[in-house]
N, C-alpha and C positions, 0 to 999 in steps of 0.2 A: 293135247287138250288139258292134262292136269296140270300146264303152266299156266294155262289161262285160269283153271279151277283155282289152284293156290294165289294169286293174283285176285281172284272175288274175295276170298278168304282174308285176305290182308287190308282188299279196300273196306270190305264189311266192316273187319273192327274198327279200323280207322272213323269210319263216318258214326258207329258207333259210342267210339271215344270221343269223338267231335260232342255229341248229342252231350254225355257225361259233363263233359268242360262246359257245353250253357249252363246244366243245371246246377251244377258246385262251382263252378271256376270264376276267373278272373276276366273271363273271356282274352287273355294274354295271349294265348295259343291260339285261336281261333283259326288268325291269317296262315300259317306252320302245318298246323291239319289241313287248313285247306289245300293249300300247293301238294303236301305228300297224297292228297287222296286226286288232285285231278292230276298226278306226276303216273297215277295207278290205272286212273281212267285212259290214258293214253295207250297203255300197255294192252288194250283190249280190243281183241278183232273186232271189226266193222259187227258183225254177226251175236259176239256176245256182249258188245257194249249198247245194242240196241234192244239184245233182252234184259240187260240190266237196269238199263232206262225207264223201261216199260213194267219192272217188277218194283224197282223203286219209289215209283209215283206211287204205290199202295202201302212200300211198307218197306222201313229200311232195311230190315232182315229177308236179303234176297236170297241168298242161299241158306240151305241147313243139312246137316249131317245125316247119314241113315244109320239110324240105331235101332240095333234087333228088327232089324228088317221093316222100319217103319220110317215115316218124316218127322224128325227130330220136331219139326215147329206142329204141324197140325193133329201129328200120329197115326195117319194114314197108313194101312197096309203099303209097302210096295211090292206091285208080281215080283215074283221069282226071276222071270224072264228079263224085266226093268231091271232089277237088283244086281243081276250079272255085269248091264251094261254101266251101273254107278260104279259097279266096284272096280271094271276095266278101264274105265274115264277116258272114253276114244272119244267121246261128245258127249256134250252134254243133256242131262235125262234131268225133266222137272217130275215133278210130285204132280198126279194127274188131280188131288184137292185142292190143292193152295196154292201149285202154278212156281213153288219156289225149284232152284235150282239144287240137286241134293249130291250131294260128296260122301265117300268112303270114310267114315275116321278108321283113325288108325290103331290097330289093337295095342300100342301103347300108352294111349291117350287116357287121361285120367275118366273115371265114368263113377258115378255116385251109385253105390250100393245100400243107401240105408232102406231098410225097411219102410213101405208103405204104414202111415199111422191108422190107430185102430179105428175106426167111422163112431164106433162109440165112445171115443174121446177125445173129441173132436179141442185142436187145441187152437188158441188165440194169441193173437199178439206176436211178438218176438219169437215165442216158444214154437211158431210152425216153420222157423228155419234156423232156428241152437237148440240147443239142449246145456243141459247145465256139464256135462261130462267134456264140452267143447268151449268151455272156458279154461284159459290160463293166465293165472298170475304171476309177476315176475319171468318177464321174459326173458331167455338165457341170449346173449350176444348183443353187440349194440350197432348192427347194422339191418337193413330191411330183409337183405337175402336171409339172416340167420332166424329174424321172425316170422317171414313168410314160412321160412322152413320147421318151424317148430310148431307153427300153427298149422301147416297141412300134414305134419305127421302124426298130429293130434286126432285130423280128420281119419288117417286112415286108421291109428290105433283102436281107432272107436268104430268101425266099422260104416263110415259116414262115407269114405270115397275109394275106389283101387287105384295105387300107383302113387304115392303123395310126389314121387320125386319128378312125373311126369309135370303135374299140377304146380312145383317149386317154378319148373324152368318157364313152363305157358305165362306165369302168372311173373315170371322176372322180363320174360318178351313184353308182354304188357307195359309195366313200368318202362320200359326202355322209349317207348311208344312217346308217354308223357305220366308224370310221378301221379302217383295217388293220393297224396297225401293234401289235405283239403283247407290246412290250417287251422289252428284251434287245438294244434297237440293231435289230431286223428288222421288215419290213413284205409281206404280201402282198398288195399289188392284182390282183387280178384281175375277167374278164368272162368270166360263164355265158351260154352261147349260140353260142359262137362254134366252131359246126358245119361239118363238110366232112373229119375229120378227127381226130387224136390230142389231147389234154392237151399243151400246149407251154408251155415256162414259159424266160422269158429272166433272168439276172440280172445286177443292176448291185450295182459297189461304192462306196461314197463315202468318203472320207477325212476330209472336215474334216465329213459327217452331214449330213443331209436336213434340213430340220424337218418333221413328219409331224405336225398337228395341235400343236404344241407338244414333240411328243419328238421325239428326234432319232436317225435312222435312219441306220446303216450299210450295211445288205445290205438288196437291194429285190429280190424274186421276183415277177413279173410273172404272171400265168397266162392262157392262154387258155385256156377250159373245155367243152367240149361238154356239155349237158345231163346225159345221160347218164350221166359218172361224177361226178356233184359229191358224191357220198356217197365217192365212192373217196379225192378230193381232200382230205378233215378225213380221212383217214388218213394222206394223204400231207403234208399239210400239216402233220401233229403228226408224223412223222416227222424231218421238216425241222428245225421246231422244238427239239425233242429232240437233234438232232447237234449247234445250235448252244447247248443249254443250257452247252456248255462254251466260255467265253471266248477258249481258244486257236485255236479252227479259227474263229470270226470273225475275230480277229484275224489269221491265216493267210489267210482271204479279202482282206482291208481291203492288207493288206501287197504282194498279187499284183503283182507289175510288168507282168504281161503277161497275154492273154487266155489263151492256154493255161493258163500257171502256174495262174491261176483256175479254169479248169474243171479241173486238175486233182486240187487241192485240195477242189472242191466234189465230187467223184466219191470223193475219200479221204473227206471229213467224215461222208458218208451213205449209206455202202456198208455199215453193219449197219444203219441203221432206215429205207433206200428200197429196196424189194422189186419 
């Protein structure tokens, strides 16, 4: 069963990524994802492709991870008894609240440790998933592996994620899947799963530009994701997109001398379309 388990695992992104590519893309891929994600559906016994079917029509996040002994998506206690049988993966065990499929992660896996924010400071905008300590300027290397990597060791220096090197490779599978990078000089890498915690997103600037598949990228938004809101994220992520449709607040990014300056710049760019 945990062939069929990693096989949910793989279609989920997939259709995932599909959703991402409406909302950014060129719709170029479309056909590509498609074929790889029904190449996935075939893979699927009789038995689990008809509770896939049937979890899908509600919500494309059909499976999710048990973290601290909970449902990564709804956060439902799981028993004791139940939790044995996720973490042996002889068959499969839903979430007896929200009916999803739930998998073991694995104690490699990258998982967000940043501290809960204080209720009496309640923050807005951009600032409830950066912090000014998770900007960088000038990024070092001019390929995407060397920013992804500089940006998630930023994460973990700051105590925002455990494992960055787990989070480099998740998030170079991704790219491998189909590039992130959205045109306009911007790129989002990110890795869904990365539970324990809030949406964290670090960003780097590059001056002389990344190469990202052959284009070449200025601003790189990193994301860590929890399951959970990756439908919030293609809001927030066209958000993003949208502040920087205007050349001058990249350029205002790319110019930052300093991390502050940067983060304060990125707090001006998308204080109307980050809610």
């Amino acid at each position: 069963m945990k062939s069929q388990i990693n096989t949910l695992r793989q279609l989920q992104e997939l259709v995932l990524t599909r959703d991402e590519h409406h909302q950014t893309g060129d719709g170029s891929r479309i056909d590509s994802l498609n074929d790889s994600i029904f190449a996935l559906q075939d893979k699927l016994e009789p038995q689990v492709a008809a509770l896939y079917d049937r979890l899908y029509k509600k919500s494309h996040i059909v499976i999710a991870a048990m973290s601290n002994g909970c449902c990564s998506v709804c956060g439902m206690q799981v028993p004791i008894a139940q939790s044995q049988q996720v973490k042996l993966a002889q068959h499969l065990v839903t979430c007896s609240s929200c009916g999803r499929i739930l998998f073991a992660s694995a104690s490699e896996d990258a998982h967000n440790i940043a501290e809960k924010p204080d209720r009496d400071d309640p923050k807005t905008g951009i600032s409830r998933f950066s912090a000014e300590e998770l900007m960088m300027v000038d990024l070092p290397g001019s390929s995407k592996a060397e920013a992804i990597a500089a940006l998630a060791g930023l994460m973990e220096k700051n105590h925002f994620v455990k494992n960055a090197d787990s989070l480099v490779t998740a998030a170079m599978d991704r790219e491998a899947i189909l590039s992130t990078a959205v045109g306009g000089g911007l790129a989002f890498p990110h890795v869904r799963g990365v539970e324990g915690g809030g949406l964290t997103i670090a960003v780097g600037v590059s001056r002389k530009g990344v190469d990202w598949d052959g284009e070449t990228v200025n601003v790189v938004f990193l994301s860590a994701i929890p399951v959970a809101v990756s439908a919030f994220y293609l809001r927030l992520m066209s958000g993003i997109v949208q502040s920087f449709s205007k050349k001058e607040n990249i350029d205002t990014l790319i110019s930052s001398p300093d991390q502050a300056t940067l983060w304060k710049a990125l707090v001006k760019a998308t204080r109307h379309t980050v809610k």
